[in-house]
C-alpha positions in Angstrom: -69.7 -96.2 19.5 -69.3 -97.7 16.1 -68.3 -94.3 15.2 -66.0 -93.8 17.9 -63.6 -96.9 17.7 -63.4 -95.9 13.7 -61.8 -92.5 14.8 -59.9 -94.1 17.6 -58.4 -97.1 14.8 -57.7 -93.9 11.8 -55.7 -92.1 14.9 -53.5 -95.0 15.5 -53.1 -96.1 12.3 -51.9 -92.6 11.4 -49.5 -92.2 14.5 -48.1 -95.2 13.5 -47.8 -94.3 9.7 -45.8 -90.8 11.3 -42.9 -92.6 13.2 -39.7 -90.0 13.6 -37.4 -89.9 10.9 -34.0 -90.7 12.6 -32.1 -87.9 11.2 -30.3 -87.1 14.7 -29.4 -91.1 15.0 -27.8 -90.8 11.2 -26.3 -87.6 11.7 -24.1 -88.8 15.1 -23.7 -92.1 13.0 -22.1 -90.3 10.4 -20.3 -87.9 12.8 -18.9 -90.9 14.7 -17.5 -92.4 11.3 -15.9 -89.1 10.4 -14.2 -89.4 13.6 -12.3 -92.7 13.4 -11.5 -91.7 9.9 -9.8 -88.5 11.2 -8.1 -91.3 13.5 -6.9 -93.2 10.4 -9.3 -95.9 11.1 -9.0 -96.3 7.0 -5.6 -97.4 6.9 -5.0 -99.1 9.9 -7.6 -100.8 10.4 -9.2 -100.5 6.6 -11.5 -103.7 7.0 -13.3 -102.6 9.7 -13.5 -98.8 8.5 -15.1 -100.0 5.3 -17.9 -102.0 7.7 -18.5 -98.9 9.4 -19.2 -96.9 6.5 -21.5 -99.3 4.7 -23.7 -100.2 7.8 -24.0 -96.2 7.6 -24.7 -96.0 4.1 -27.7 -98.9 4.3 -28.7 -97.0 7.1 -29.7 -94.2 5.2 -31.1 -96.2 2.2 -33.4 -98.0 4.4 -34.2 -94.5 6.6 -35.5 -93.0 2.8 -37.1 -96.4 1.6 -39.1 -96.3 5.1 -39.4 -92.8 4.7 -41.5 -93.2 1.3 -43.5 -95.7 2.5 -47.3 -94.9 4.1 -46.8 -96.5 7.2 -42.9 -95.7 8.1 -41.4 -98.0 11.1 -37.5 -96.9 11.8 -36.6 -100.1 13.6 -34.1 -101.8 10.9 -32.4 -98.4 10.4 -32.2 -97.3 14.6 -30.6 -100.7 15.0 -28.3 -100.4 12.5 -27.3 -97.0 13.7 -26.8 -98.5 17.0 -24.5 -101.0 16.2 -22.7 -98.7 14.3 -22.0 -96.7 17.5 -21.1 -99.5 19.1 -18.3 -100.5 16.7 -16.9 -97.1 16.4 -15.3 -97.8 19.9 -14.3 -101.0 18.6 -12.8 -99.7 15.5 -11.3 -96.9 17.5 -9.3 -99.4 20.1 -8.2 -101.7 17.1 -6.2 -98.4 15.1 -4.6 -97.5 18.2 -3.3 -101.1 18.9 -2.1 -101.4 15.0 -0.5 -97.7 15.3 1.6 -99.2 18.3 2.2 -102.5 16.6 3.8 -100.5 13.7 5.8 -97.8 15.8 7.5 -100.7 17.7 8.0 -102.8 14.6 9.7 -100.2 12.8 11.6 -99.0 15.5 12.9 -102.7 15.2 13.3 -102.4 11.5 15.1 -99.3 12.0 18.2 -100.8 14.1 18.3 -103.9 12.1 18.8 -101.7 8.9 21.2 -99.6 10.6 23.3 -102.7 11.5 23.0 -103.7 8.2 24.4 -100.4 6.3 27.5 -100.7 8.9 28.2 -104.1 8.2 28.1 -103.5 4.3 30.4 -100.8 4.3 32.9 -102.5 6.5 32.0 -105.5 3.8 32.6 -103.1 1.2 35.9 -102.2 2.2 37.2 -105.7 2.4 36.1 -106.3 -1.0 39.2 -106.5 -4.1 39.4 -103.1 -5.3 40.8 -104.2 -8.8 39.9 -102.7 -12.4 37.3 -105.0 -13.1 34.8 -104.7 -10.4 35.7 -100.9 -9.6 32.2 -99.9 -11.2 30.2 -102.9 -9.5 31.7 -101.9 -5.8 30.7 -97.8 -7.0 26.9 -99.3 -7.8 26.8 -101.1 -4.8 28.0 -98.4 -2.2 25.2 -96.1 -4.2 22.8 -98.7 -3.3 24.4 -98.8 0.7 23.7 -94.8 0.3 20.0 -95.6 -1.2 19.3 -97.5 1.8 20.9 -95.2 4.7 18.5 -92.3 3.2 15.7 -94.4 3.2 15.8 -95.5 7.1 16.3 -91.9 7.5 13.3 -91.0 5.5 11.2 -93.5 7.7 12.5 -92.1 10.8 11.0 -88.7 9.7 7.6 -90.5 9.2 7.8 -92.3 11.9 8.6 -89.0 14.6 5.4 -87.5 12.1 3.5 -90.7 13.8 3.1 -91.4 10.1 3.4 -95.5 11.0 2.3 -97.1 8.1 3.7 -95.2 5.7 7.0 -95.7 7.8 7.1 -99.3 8.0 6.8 -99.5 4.3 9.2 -97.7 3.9 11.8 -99.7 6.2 10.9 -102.5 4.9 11.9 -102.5 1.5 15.3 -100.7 2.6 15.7 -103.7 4.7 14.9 -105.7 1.5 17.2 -104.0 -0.2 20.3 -104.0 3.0 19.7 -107.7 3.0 20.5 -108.4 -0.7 23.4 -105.9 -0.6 25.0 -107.6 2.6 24.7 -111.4 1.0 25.8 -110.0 -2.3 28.6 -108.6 -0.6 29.5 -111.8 1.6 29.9 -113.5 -1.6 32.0 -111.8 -3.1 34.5 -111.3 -0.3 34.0 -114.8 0.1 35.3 -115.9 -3.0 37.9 -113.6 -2.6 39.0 -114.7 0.8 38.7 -118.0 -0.7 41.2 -117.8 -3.8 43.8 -115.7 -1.2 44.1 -118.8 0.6 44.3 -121.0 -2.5 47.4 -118.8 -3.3 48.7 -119.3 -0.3 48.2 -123.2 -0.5 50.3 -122.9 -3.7 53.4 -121.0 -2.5 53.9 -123.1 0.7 
């Protein structure tokens, strides 16, 4: 009987020293990571991404430290996995809200900018055309130029669903409208200003 419950104990203790290795559960893991990344889970939703991929990556370090061990219990690692699969849906959700947040905002950008390059051409054309400031007024209609290619390069990103990338983009042209138009306003300003001091003086 002795005997018996010695065989019976060494069975177990082997069964339990043979748990599965969860090479399926690592392998959908790392599938399912893949697949957000293909989703551009890395830039628009970057923090989260990088979670992913380091919950999977302990994962496997604890799968091979298990793995090497005598008696080999999977339960950290399958938990791990688990969450991971969880928060792919998570992750998943979160890109497609940012990609919408960023297609609306620079569709927002977009008109503002255009309004902007309007404005500082009509600006443009009010300011003094004399000798002086002819190569200032040439610099800053290149710069008017700059920015009208520039919201035209975003709207090419932007109909390539290329959002981030897009919104960058408009962002510094509106940057760069913005300094233009109060640049501009300034110096038509003054202008406007000494006109009417001239006109002060003759009446």
């Amino acid at each position: 009987m002795k005997r018996l419950f010695i065989v019976l104990l060494s069975v177990g203790l082997i069964a339990s020293s043979c748990a599965k290795y969860p090479q399926v559960e690592l392998d959908s893991a790392k599938a399912a990571v893949q697949d957000v990344k293909m989703a551009s889970a890395d830039v628009y939703a970057p923090t989260e991404f990088q979670a992913l991929s380091d919950s999977v990556a302990k994962a496997n370090v604890l799968a091979e430290t298990e793995k090497a061990k005598w008696f080999s219990s999977y339960k950290e690692t399958n938990v791990l996995l688990a969450n991971v699969t969880n928060q792919v849906t998570v992750v998943k959700a979160k890109t497609e809200t940012r990609k919408t947040e960023l297609k609306i905002e620079t569709e927002k950008l977009l008109t503002e900018v255009d309004s902007l390059v309007n404005a500082n051409k009509i600006l443009l054309n009010k300011a003094p055309k004399g000798k002086d400031g002819k190569a200032a007024l040439e610099a800053i209609n290149t710069d008017i130029n700059v920015v009208a290619d520039a919201s035209n390069d975003a709207r090419i990103l932007l109909a390539k669903l290329n959002y981030f990338e897009a919104d960058n983009k408009i962002k510094v042209a509106k940057e760069k409208a913005v300094s233009i138009n109060n640049e501009l306003t300034t110096i038509v300003s003054k202008t406007a200003k000494k006109a009417k001091k001239v006109l002060v003086k003759k009446k």
